[in-house]
C-alpha positions in Angstrom: 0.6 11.7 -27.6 -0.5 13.5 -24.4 -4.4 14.5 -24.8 -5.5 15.3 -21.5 -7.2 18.0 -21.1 -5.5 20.9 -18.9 -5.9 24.3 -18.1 -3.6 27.4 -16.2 -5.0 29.0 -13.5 -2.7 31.6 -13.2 -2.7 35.6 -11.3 -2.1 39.1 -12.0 0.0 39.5 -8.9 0.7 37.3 -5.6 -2.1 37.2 -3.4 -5.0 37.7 -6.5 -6.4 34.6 -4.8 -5.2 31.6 -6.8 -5.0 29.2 -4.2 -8.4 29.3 -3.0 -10.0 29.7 -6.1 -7.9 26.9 -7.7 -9.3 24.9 -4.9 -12.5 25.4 -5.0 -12.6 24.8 -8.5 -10.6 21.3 -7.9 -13.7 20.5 -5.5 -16.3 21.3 -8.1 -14.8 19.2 -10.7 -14.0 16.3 -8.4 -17.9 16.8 -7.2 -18.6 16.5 -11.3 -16.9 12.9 -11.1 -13.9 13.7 -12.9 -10.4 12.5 -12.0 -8.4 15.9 -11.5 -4.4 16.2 -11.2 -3.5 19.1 -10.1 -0.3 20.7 -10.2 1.6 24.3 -8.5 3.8 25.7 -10.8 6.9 26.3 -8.6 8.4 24.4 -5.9 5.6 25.8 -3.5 5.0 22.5 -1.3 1.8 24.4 0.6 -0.4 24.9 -2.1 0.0 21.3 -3.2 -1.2 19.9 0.4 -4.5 22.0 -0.4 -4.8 20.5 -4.2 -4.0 17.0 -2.9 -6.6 17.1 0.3 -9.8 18.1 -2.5 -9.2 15.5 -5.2 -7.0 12.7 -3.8 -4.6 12.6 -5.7 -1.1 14.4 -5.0 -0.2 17.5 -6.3 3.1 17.7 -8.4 5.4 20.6 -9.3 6.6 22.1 -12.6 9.1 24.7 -12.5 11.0 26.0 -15.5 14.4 27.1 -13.9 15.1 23.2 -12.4 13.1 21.3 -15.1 14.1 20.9 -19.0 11.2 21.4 -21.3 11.5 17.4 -22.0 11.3 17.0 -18.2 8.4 19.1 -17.2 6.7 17.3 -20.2 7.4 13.9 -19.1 6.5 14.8 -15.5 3.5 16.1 -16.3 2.3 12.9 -18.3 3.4 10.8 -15.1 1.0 12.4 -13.5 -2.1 13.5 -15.3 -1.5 10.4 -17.6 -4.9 8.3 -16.3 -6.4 11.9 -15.2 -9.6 13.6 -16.9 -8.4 16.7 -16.2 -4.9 18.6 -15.6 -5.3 21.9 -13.5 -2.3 23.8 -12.7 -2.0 26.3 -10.4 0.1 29.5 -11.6 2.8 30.9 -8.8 2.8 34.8 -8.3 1.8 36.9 -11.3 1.6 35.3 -14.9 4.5 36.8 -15.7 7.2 36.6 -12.5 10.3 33.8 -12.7 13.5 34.1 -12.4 14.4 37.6 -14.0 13.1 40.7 -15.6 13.9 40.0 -19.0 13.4 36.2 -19.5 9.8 33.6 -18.5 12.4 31.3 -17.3 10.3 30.1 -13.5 7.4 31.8 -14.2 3.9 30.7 -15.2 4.0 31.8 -18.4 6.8 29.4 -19.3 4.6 26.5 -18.5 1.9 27.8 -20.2 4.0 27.5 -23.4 5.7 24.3 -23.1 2.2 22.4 -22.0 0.5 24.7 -24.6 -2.3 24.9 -21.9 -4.9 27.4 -22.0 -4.9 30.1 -18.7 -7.6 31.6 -17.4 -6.5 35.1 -15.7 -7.7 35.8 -11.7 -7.6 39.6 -11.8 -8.0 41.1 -8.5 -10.5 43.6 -9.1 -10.8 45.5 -5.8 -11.7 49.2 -6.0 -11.4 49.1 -10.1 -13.8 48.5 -13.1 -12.7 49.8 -16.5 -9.2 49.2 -15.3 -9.6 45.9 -15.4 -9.5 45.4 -19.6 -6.3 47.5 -19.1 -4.4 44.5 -16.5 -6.0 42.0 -18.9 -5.1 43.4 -22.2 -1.9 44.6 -21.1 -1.6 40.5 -19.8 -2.3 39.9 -23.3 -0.4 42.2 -25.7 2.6 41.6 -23.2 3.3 37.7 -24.8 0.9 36.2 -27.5 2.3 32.9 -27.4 0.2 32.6 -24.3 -3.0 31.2 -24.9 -4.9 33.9 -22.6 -8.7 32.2 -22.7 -10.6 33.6 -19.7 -11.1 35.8 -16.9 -12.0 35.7 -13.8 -12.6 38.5 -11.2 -12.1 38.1 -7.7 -12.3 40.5 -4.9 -15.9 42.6 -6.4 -17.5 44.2 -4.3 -21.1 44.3 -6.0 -23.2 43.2 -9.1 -22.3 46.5 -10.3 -18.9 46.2 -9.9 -19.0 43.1 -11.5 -21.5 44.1 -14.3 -19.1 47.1 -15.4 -15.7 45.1 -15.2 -17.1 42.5 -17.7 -18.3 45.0 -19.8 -14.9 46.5 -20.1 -13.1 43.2 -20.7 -14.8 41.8 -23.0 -15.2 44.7 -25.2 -11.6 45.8 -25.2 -10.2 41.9 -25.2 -12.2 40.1 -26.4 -11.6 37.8 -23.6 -14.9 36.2 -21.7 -15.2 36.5 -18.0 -16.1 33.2 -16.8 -16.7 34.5 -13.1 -17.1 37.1 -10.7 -16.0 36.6 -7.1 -17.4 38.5 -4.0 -14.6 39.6 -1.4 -15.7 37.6 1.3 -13.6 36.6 4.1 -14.9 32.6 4.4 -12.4 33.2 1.5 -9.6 33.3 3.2 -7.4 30.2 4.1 -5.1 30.6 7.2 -1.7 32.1 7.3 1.7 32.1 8.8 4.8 33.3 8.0 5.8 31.1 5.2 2.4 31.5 3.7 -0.9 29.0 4.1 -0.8 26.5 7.0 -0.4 22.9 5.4 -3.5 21.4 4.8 -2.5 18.2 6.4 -1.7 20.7 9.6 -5.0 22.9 8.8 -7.1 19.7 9.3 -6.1 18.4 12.3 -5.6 21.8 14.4 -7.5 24.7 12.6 -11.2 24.9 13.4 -13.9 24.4 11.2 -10.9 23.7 9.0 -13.9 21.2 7.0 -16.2 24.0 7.1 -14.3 27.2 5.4 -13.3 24.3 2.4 -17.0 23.4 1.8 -17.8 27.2 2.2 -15.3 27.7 -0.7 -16.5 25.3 -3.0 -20.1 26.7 -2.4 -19.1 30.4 -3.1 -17.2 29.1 -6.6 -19.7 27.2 -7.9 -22.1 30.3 -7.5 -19.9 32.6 -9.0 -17.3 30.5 -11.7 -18.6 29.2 -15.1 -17.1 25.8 -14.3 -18.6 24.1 -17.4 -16.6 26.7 -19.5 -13.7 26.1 -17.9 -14.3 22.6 -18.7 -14.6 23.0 -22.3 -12.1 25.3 -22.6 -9.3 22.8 -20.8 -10.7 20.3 -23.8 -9.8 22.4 -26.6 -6.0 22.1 -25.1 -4.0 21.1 -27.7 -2.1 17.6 -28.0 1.4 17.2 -26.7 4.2 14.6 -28.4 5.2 12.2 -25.6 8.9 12.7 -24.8 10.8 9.4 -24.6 10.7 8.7 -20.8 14.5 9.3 -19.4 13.4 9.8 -16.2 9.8 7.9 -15.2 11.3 4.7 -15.9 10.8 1.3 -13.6 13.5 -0.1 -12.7 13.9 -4.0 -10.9 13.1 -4.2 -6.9 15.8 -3.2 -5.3 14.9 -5.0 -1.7 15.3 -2.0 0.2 13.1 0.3 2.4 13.1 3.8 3.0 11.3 5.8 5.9 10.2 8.7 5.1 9.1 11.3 8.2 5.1 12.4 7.3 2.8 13.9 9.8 2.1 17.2 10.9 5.6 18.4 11.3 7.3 17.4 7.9 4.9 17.1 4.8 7.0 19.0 2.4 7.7 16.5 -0.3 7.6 16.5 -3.7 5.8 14.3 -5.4 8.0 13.2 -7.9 10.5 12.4 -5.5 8.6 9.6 -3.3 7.5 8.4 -6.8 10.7 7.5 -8.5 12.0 6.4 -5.2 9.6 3.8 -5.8 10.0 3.4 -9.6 13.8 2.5 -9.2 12.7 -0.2 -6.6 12.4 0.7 -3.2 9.3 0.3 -0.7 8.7 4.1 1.2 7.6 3.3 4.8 5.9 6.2 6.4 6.7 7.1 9.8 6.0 9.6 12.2 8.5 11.6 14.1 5.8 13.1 16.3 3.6 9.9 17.1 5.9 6.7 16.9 8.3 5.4 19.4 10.9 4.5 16.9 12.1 4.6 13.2 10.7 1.4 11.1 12.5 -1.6 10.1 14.0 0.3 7.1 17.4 0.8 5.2 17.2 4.0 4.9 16.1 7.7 5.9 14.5 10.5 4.7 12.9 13.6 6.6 11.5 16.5 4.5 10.8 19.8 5.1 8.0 21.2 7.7 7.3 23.6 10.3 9.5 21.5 13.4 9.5 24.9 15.4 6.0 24.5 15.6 5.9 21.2 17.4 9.3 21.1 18.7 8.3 20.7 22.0 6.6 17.3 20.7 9.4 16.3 18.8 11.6 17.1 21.8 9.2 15.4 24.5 9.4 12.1 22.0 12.9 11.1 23.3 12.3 7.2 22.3 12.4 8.3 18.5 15.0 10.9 18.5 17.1 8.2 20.0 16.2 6.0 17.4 17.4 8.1 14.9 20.5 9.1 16.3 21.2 5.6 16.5 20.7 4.7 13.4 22.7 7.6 12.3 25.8 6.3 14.2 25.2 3.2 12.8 25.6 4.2 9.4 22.2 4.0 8.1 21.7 7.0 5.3 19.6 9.5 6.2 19.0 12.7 4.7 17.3 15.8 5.5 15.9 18.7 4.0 15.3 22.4 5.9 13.0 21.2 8.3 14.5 17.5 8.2 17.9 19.4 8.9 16.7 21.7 12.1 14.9 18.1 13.4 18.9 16.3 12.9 21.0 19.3 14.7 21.3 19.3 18.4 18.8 21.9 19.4 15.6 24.0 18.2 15.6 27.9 19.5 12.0 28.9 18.9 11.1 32.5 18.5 10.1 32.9 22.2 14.0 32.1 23.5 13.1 28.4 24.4 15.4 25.8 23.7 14.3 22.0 22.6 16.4 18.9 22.3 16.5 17.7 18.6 17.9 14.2 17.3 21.9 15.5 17.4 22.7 13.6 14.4 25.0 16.4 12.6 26.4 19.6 14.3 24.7 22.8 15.4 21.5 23.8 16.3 18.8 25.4 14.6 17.8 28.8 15.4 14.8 30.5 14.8 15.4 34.5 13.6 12.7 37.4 11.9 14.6 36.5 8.4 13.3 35.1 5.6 15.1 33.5 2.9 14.2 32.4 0.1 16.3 31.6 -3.3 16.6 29.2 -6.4 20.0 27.9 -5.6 22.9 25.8 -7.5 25.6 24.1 -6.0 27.8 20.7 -6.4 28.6 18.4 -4.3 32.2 18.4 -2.3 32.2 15.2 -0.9 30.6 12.3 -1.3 27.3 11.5 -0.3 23.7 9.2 0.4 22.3 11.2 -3.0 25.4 12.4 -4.9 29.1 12.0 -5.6 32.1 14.7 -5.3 31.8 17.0 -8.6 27.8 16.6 -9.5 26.0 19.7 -10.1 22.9 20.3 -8.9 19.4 23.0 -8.7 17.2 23.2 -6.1 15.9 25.9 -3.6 15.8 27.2 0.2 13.0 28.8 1.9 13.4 29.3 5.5 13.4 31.0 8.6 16.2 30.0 10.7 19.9 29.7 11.0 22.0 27.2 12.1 24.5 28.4 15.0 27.4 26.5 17.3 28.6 24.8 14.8 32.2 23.9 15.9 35.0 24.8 13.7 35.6 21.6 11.9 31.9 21.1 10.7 31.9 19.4 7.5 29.6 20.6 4.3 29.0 18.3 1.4 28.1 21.5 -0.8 29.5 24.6 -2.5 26.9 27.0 -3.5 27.4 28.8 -6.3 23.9 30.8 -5.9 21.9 30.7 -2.5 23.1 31.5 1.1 23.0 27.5 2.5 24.2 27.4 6.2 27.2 29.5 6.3 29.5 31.0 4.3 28.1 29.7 0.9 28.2 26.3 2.0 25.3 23.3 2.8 24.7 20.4 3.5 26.3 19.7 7.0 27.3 15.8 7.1 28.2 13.1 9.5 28.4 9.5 9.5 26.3 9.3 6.8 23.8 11.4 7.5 23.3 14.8 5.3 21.2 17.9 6.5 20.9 20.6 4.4 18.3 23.6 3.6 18.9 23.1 -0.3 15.4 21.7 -1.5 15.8 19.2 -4.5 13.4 18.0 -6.9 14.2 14.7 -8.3 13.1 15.0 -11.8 15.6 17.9 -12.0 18.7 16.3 -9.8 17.8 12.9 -11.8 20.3 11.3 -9.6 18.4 11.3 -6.6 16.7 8.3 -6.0 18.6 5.9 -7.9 21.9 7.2 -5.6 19.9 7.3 -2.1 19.0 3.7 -2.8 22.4 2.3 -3.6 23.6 4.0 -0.7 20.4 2.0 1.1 21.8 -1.2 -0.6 25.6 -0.4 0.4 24.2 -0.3 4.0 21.8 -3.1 4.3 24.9 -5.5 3.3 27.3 -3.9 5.8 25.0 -4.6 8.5 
């Protein structure tokens, strides 16, 4: 049985201030001395870099559209099993997912498979009795969601506060567990794909230390965290799936590299883990910093903000050569959005400048005011590092450019059957065997991941 305590933090809309207040109360608990897992419902890979920087431990994802029930249980007992305490960050508003008239991707649906308890973050600017309204509306709208708590953010006064809570909890009966001023220490930095990533934040944003500490003082003035505390307790037990996917396999003898510094960090935590669990060793590199790739047998570049240091990653000939190399050579390597605009030719930023990249598959990246962003299913057309010809798969894009000049016999590894990819409803540009694509996948969803990336690994460290 799964017993560890666990509780939702989830919003009445985007931007109701769930990351930052999900943080803060992360801090406060670690502060406590207890062992917190947090997770970000969604495949959000921002919000996690916050989660994982407070308690040291890496955030994971849940998301209802990718996952089975039996797989977003058996990820979430991987890892919260030797937590104290489970807190998951909702994504938007309770409610949102994948369509108007199903939970399917939303918070909600978490809420009901981990039977967690949520406690609401209603932004309460400019109203008071208004408030019982959102939160008994939040309420009425699905009682198989275990609705426990409140807590305001945004208030502009004790008076404003005073006269929300009144409301609430007379016409709920739900308890408001805090009251949060609007203060702008509050807020965390932005770009245009949302929060700069923390492991970004902390090595170029000033005082970066300073507005996290600030957080964590203003939530434990304002938050009940001892209720929130016993109210994650009274979470009720959860039957322990059989593991189909968590499961250790023999050591394989390979080694993966896997890109990680302040360019690509977008990784899912699941995916480095069972990379590991069926028997390879991840070596970290850095695309930015190092010289070269590591002695490895394999390649994997995640997601990032490359446009954002492309001039480094440009500048860095040595290990752009490296790579390319190794791509000729055979090696699988495999890219993801960013990982696939590092892997073309060329990185157009916004102001018309033009950087080298690695050249390891065709085209170059482009950066354009667009913004896409989609669940997305597809199946392979060829074979590949992670997949054979005919496999289905889920994942998602969320991304800012486009790839151009690609010639006319550019070759795609997938058909998508929902999602824009790179052109004409097709992703995952390949060469040698090297694969690029903007599709994000989650390895406890395309189950096939790891185990396939490491036989291609194998395949390749015999050949050579």
């Amino acid at each position: 049985m799964i017993n560890t305590p666990r509780i939702i933090l989830a919003g009445d809309r985007s931007s109701a201030g769930k990351t930052t207040i999900s943080v803060g109360i992360m801090s406060l608990l670690c502060e406590k001395g207890y062992g917190v897992q947090p997770f970000k419902v969604g495949l959000d890979y921002i919000d996690p870099s916050y989660h994982s920087l407070v308690t040291n431990r890496i955030g994971g994802n849940l998301d209802g559209f990718l996952m089975t029930d039996k797989a977003i249980i058996e990820a979430f007992e991987h890892s919260s099993k030797d937590s104290d305490i489970a807190v998951i960050e909702g994504v938007r508003g309770l409610y949102e997912g994948l369509e108007s008239l199903s939970d399917v991707g939303s918070t909600a649906q978490i809420a009901k498979i981990l039977k967690s308890p949520v406690i609401m973050i209603v932004d309460a600017q400019s109203i008071t009795r208004s408030t019982a309204a959102i939160v008994k509306g939040y309420c009425e709208f699905d009682k198989n969601v275990n609705i426990r708590g409140v807590i305001l953010n945004k208030i502009g006064s004790d008076r404003h506060a005073e006269k929300a809570k009144l409301a609430i909890e007379k016409y709920t009966g739900i308890e408001v567990l805090g009251s949060i001023p609007r203060n702008k220490s509050m807020n965390l930095t932005m770009r245009h794909l949302g929060l700069i990533p923390a492991r970004e934040g902390a090595s170029r944003v000033e005082d970066f230390d300073a507005k996290l500490s600030k957080i964590k003082s203003v939530i434990k003035d304002h938050v009940n965290i001892d209720r929130i505390l016993e109210i994650a307790k009274e979470s009720p037990r959860l039957k322990s799936p059989k593991s189909d996917i968590f499961t250790r396999e023999k050591d394989a003898g390979i080694k993966v590299g896997v890109a990680l510094d302040e360019s690509f960090n977008f990784y899912y935590k699941d995916n480095i883990d069972l990379l590991r669990l069926k028997g390879a060793e991840v070596v970290n590199f850095s695309p930015l910093h190092d010289d070269k790739i590591p002695e490895v047998d394999g390649l994997i570049i995640g997601g990032g903000y490359p446009e954002i240091f492309a001039k480094e990653l440009s500048d860095n000939e040595p290990m752009r050569k490296s790579i390319l190399e190794a791509s000729k050579r055979g090696m699988p390597i495999y890219g993801e959005c960013g990982g696939l605009m590092y892997l073309t030719g060329g990185l157009e930023c916004e102001d018309g400048k033009c950087y080298d990249m690695v050249g390891a598959v065709d085209g170059k990246a482009s950066m354009k005011h667009i913004r896409t962003i989609s669940y997305v299913m597809g199946r392979f057309e060829k074979d590949t590092p992670i997949g054979k010809e005919g496999t289905m798969f889920k994942g998602h894009e969320f991304h800012h450019s486009v790839i151009t000049d690609l010639p006319f016999d550019a070759k795609f590894a997938y058909r998508m059957d929902r999602g824009i990819g790179i052109k004409d409803g097709m992703d995952g540009l390949i060469k040698n065997n090297t694969l690029a694509s903007y599709t994000h996948l989650h390895a406890a969803s395309y189950t096939s991941f790891a185990k396939k990336f490491i036989e291609s690994c194998i395949i390749y460290k015999e050949l050579v």
